[in-house]
C-alpha positions as CSV (number, residue, x, y, z in Angstrom):
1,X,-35.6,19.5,39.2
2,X,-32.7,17.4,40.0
3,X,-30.7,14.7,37.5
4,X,-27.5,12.9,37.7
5,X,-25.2,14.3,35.0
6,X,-21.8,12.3,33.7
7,X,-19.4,12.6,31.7
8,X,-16.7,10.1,30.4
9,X,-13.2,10.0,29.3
10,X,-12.1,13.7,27.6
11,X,-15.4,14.7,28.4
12,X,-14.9,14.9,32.3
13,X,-12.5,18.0,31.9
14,X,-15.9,20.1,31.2
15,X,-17.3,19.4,34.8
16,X,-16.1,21.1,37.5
17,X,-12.8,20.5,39.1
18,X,-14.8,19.2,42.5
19,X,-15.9,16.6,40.8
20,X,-13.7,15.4,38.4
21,X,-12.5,11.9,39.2
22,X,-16.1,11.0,39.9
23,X,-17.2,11.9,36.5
24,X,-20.6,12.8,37.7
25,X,-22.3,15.6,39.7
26,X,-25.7,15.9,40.9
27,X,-27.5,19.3,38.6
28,X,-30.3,21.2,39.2
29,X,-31.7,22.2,36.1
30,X,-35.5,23.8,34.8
31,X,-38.3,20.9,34.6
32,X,-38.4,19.9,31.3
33,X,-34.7,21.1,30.1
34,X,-33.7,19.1,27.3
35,X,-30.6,17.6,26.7
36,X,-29.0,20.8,24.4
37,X,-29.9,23.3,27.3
38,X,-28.4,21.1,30.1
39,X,-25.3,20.5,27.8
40,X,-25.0,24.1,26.6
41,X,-23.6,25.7,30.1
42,X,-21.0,23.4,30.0
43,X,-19.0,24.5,26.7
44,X,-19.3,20.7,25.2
45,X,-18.1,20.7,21.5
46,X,-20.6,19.2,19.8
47,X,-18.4,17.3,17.6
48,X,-17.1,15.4,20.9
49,X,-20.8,14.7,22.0
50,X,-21.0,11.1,20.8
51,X,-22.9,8.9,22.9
52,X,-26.4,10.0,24.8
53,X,-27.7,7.8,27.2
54,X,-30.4,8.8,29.6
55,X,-31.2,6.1,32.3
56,X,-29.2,3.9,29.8
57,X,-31.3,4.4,27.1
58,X,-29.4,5.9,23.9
59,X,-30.8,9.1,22.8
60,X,-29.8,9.8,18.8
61,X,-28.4,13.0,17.5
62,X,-31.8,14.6,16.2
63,X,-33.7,14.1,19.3
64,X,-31.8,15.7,21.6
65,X,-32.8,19.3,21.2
66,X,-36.1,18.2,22.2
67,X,-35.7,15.4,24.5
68,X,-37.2,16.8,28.1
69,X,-35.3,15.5,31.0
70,X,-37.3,14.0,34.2
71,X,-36.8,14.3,37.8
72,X,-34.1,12.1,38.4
73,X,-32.7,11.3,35.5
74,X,-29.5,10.2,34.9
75,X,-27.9,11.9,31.6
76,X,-24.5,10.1,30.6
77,X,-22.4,11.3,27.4
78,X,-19.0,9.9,25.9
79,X,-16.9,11.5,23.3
80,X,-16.1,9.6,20.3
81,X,-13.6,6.9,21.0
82,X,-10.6,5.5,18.7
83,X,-9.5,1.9,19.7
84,X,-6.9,-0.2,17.2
């Protein structure tokens, strides 16, 4: 099945070079892949996967090991960010 994957700020330097500056690459992954196994190709530390949105919805820490991606589904992560 096909989502939408992004990744923001730091996090961008995981996806291919390709597709860099748009932060976001179309991914073909199993039906019903959860977050960790679409993540887990990409060499994310986990300490720098902050913020989980699917389709704008915020996904927390101990769901996503079993939250099952859908057919086009957009899965958007940030690392943690400092601001002053």
């Amino acid at each position: 099945m096909k989502i939408e994957f992004k990744l923001y700020a730091s996090l961008g330097d995981f996806l291919p070079a390709a597709v860099r500056q748009d932060n976001r690459m179309p991914l073909e992954v199993a039906p019903g892949a959860t977050i960790r196994e679409v993540i887990e190709p990409f060499g994310l530390p986990e300490k720098m996967v902050h913020l989980v949105l699917v389709n704008g919805v915020y996904v927390a820490p101990e769901q996503r090991m079993t939250h099952a991606l859908r057919e086009g589904d957009v899965l958007a992560i940030w690392p943690p960010i400092a601001g002053g």
